[in-house]
C-alpha positions in Angstrom: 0.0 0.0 0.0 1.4 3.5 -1.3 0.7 6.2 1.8 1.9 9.0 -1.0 0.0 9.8 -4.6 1.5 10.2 -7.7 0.3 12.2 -10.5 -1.8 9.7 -12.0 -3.7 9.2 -8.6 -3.8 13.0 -8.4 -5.8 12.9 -12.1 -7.9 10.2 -10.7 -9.3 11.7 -7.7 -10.5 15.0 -9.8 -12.0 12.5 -12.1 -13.9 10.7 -9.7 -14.8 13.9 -7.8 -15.7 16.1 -11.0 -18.2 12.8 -11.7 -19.9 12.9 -8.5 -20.3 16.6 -8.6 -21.8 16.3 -12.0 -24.2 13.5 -11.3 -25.6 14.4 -7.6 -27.1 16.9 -9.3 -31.1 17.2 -10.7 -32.9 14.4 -9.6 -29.9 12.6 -7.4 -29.3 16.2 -5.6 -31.7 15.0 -2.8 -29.7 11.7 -2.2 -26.8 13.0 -0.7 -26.2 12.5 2.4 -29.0 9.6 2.5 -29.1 6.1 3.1 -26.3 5.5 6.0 -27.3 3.7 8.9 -31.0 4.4 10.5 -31.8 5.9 7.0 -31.2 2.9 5.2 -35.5 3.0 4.0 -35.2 6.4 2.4 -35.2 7.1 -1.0 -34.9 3.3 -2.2 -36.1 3.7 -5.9 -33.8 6.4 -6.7 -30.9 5.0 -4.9 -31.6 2.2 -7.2 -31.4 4.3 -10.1 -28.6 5.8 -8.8 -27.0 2.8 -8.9 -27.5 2.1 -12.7 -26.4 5.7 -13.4 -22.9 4.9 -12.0 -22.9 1.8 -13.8 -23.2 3.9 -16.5 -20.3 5.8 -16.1 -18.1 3.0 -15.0 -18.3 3.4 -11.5 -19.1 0.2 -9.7 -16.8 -2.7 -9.1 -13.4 -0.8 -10.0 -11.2 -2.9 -8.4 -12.8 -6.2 -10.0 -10.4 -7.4 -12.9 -11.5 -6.3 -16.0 -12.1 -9.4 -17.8 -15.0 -9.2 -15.2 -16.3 -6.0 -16.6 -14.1 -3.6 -13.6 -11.5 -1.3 -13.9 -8.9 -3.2 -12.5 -8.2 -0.1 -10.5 -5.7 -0.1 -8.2 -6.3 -0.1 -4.1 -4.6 3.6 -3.8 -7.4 4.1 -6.9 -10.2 1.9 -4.8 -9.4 4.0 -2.1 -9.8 7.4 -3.7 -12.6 6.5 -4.6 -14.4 5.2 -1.7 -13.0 8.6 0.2 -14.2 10.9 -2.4 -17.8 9.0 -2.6 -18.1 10.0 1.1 -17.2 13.5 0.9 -19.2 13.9 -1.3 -22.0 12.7 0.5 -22.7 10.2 -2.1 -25.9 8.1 -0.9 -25.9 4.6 0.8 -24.9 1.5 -1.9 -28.2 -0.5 -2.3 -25.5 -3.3 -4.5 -23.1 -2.7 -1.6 -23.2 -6.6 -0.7 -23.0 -7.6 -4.1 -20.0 -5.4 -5.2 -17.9 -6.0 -2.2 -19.0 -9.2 -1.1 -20.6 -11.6 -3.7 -18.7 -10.5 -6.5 -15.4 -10.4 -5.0 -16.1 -14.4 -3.8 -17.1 -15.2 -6.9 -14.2 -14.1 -8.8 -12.1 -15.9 -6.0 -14.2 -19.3 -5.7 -16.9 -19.6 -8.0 -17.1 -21.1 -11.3 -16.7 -19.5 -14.9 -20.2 -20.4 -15.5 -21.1 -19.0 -12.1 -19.7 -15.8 -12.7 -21.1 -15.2 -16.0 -24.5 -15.9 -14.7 -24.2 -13.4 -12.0 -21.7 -10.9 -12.1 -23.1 -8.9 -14.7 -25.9 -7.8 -12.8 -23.9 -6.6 -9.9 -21.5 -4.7 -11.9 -24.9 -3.0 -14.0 -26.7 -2.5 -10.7 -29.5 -4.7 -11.8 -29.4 -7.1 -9.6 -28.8 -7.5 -5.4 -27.6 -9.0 -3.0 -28.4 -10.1 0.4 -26.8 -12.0 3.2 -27.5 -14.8 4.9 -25.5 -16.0 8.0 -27.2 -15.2 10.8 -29.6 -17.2 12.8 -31.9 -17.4 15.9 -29.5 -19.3 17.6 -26.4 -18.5 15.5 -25.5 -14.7 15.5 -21.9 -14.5 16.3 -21.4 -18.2 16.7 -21.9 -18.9 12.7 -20.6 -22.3 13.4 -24.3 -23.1 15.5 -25.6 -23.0 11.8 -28.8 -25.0 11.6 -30.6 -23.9 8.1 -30.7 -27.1 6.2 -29.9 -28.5 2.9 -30.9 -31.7 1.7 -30.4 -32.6 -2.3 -32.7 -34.8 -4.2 -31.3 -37.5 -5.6 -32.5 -37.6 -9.3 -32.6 -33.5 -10.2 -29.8 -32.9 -7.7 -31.6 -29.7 -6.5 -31.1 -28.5 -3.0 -34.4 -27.7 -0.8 -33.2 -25.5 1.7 -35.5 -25.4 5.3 -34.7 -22.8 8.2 -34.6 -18.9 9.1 -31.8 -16.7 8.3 -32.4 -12.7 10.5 -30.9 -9.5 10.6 -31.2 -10.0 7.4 -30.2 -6.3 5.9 -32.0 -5.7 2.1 -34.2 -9.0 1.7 -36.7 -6.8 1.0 -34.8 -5.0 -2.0 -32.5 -8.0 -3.1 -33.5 -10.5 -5.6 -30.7 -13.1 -4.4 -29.0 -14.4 -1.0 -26.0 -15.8 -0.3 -27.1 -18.6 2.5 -24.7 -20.7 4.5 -26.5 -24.1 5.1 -25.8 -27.3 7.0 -25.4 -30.2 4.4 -24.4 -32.7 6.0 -27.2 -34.3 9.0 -25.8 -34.6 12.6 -22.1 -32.1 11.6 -21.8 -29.1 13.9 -19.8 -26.4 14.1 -18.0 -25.1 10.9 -18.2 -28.5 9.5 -20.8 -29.9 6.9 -21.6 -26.6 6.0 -22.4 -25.2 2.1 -22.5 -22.0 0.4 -25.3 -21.1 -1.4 -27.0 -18.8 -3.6 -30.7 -18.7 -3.8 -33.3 -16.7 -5.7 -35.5 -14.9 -3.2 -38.5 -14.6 -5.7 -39.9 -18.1 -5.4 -43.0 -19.9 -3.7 -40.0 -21.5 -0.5 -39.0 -17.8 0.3 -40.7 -15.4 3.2 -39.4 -11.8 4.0 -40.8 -10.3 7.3 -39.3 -6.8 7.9 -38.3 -6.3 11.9 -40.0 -2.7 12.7 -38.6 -0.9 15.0 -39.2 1.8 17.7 -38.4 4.3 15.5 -41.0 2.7 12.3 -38.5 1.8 10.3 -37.2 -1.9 9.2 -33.5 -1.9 8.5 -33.4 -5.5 8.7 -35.9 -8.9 8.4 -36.4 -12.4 9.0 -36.2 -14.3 6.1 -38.1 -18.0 6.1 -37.2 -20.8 3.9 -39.6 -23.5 3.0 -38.3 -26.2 0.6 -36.8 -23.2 -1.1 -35.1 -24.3 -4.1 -31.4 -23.9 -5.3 -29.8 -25.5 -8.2 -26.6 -28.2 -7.8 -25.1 -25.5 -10.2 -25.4 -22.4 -6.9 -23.7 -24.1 -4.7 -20.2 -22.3 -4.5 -17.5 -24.6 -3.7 -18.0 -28.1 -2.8 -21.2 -29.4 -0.2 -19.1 -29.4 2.8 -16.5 -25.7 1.5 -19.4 -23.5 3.0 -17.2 -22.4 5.9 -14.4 -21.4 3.5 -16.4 -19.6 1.0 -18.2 -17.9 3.8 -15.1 -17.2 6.0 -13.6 -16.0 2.7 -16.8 -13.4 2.0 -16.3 -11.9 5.7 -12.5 -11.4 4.6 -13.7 -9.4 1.8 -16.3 -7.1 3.9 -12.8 -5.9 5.6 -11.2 -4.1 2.4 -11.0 -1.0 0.5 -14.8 0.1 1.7 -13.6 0.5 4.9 -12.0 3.7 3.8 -15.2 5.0 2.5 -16.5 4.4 6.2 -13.9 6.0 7.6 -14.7 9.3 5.6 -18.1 8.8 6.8 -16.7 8.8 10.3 -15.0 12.5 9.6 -17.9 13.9 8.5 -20.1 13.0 11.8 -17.1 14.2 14.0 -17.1 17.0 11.8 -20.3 17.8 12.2 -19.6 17.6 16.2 -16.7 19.7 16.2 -19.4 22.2 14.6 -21.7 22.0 16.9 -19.2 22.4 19.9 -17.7 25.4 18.9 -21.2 26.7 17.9 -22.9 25.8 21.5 -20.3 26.2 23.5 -19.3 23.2 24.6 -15.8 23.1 23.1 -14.9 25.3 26.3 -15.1 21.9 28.6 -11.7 20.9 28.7 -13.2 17.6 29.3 -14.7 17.8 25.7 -12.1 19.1 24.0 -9.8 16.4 25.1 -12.4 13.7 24.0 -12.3 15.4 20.4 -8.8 15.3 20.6 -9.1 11.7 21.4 -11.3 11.0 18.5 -9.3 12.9 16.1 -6.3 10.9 16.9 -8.6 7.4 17.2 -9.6 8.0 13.4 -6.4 8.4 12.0 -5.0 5.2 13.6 -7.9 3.4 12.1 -7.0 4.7 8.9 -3.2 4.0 9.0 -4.3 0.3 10.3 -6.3 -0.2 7.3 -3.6 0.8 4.9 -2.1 -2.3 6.2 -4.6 -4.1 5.9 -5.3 -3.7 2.9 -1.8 -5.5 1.6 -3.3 -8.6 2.1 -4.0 -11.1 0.0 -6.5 -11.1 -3.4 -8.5 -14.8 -1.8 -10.3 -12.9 1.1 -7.7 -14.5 3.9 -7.9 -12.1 6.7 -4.4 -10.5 8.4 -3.3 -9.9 11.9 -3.9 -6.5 11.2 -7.6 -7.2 9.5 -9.0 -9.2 12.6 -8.7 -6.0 15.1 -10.4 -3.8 12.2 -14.2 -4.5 13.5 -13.3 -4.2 17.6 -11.4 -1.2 17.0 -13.8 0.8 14.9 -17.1 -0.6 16.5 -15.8 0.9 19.8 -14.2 4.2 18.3 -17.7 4.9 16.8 -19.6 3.9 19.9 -17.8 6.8 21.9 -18.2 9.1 19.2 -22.0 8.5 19.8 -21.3 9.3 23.7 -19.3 11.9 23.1 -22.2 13.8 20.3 -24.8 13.5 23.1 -22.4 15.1 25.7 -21.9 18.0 23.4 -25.5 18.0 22.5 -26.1 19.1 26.2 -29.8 18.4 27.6 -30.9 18.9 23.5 -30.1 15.7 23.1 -32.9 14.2 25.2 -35.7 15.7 22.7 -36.6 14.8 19.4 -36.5 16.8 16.5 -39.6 15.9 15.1 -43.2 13.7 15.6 -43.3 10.5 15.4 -39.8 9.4 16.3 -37.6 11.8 14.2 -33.8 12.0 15.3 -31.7 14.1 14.7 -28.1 12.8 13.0 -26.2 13.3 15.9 -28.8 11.5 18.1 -29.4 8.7 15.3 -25.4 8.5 15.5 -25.6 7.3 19.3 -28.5 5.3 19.0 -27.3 3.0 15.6 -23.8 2.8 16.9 -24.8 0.9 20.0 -25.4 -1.6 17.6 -22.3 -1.4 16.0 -20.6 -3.5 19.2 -22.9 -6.6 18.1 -23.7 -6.9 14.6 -21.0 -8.7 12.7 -20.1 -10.3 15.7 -20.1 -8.8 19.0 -17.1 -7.3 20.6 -16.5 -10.3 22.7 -16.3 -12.7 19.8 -13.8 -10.3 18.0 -11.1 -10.7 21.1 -12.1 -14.4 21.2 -11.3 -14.2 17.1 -7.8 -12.3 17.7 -6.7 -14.0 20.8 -7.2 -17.7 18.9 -6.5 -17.4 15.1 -4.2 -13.9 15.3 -2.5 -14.8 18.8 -2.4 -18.1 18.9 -3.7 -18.8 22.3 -5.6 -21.7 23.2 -9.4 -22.2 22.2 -11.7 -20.7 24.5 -13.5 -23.9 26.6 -16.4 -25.0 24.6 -19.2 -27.7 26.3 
């Protein structure tokens, strides 16, 4: 990873950020700014279009090779651009999953006929993606796995049987990538298979999870003898645990950067209001900025080494503290807005539930501990495959 641009990455980010200022403009001019987290319902259909329109002008999937229809742009480039989306306020990736996490699996495990089927839709923005790990009973502990999938004999079709939730854009996606247990009586991360299954068919039920605020970021998705050809299964019956592993490898990489820009602008938008309110005069505060600050640009230096990793979604030393350390910096960030907020923070800015950013920014961010595997799953993860140390006691 190259900390310093040359010319050619100087000429790249004015390309990319002369594009976005041209095209969130007119009818994408009220999408900035939209669709991060706790706003993920707004503004669906055009951030939709919005998608085909940067298909259009070549800018989705840029770092997939290009005999897979990207730019084969390089991760200084990837980077650029995921930095310049976010400043400038570019809206929230409805084929996010696919572009960063199906497609980049796909291109490292699946098959050429598999990735002429579906990779094409992801790079157009026709098509999306949704993900299907967690359970009931298996949120952090993916290996507790107990979806089903059973093949018949003379079509070689797989029914799959079980409940997948937290299920972000099953509502909006038209496929899901669904870990399954293949083989009867395995457990943990063996017997497990990787597959991709059309959402619009009679086996498949979406329930949205509402929430206090009214809106569903996430569902419940049901699947009842849902059907899934021998020829979506990615890797062998019993590779699920790779491929999936693999996919979570990929969710650490270049986007990360984007986030991170994302990051800036709330503690920008902080810093604002503590100088405007007065609460920047609390040395108490002031250090606590100062803190953040200096928090953010860690996490960005870490993730420039991350990012010299391997192309086959293995995650580094330096990738497996990535999800503690940033879940955690953005938690306190969420303290530290209502603490500058002052007693404003307790009232809401509108009827029926409205937040404000800064107060949707502490509420969402308590989730960001959990999802994706809760903070004390990540030090289990680091102490036994980056450490070394012994395996955590298991009954």
């Amino acid at each position: 990873m190259n900390l310093a641009q040359n010319r050619a990455d100087e000429l790249f980010r004015s390309e990319v950020a002369s594009w976005l200022e041209q095209n969130l403009s007119g009818e994408f001019a009220q999408l900035r700014h939209r669709g991060g987290p706790g706003d993920e319902h707004s503004f669906v259909e055009e951030r939709k279009a919005w998608e085909q329109c940067m298909a259009a002008g070549g800018w989705t999937c840029i770092g997939w090779p290009e005999q897979h229809g990207g730019r084969g742009a390089s991760i200084e480039q990837q980077v650029i651009f995921n930095e310049e989306y976010a400043r400038a306020g570019g809206p929230g990736r409805i084929g996010h999953i696919g572009e960063t996490l199906m497609g980049p699996t796909l291109i490292a495990y699946g098959s050429a006929e598999q990735q002429a089927r579906y990779l094409p839709g992801i790079r157009e923005g026709r098509e999306f993606w949704c993900q299907g790990y967690s359970e009931p009973s298996a949120g952090s502990d993916l290996g507790n796995v107990k979806t089903r999938a059973e093949q018949a004999a003379e079509s070689g079709e797989w029914r799959i049987n079980g409940q997948k939730v937290w299920t972000s854009w099953a509502t909006e996606s038209n496929y899901c990538f669904v870990v399954a247990r293949t083989q009867p009586g395995s457990v943990g991360h063996k017997g497990l298979g990787f597959f991709m299954v059309a959402l619009d068919q009679p086996g498949v039920t979406v329930k949205p999870i509402e929430q206090l605020t009214g809106s569903s970021e996430f569902n419940e998705v049901f699947f009842d003898d849902a059907v899934c050809a021998d020829s979506d299964l990615v890797g062998g019956p019993e590779q699920g645990w790779q491929v999936a592993m693999a996919l979570l490898g990929f969710e650490r990489g270049v986007s990360t950067l984007g986030q991170q820009m994302l990051f800036q602008n709330e503690l920008d938008e902080v810093i604002a209001l503590a100088k405007s309110n007065g609460s920047y005069r609390d040395v108490t505060i002031r250090q606590r900025i100062a803190t953040a600050h200096t928090g953010l640009r860690i996490m960005r230096y870490n993730s420039m080494r991350m990012l010299a990793g391997g192309e086959d979604g293995s995650l580094s030393k330096e990738a497996m503290i990535y999800k503690l350390y940033w879940s955690s910096w953005h938690r306190n960030l969420g303290n530290l807005a209502m603490d500058v907020m002052g007693a404003q923070a307790q009232l809401l800015a509108g009827d029926g539930y409205q937040l404000s950013r800064l107060q949707g920014l502490f509420l969402y961010s308590r989730a960001d501990t959990i999802y994706g595997g809760t903070n004390q799953i990540q030090r289990n993860l680091i102490a036994e495959r980056a450490l070394g140390m012994p395996r955590e006691p298991r009954g």
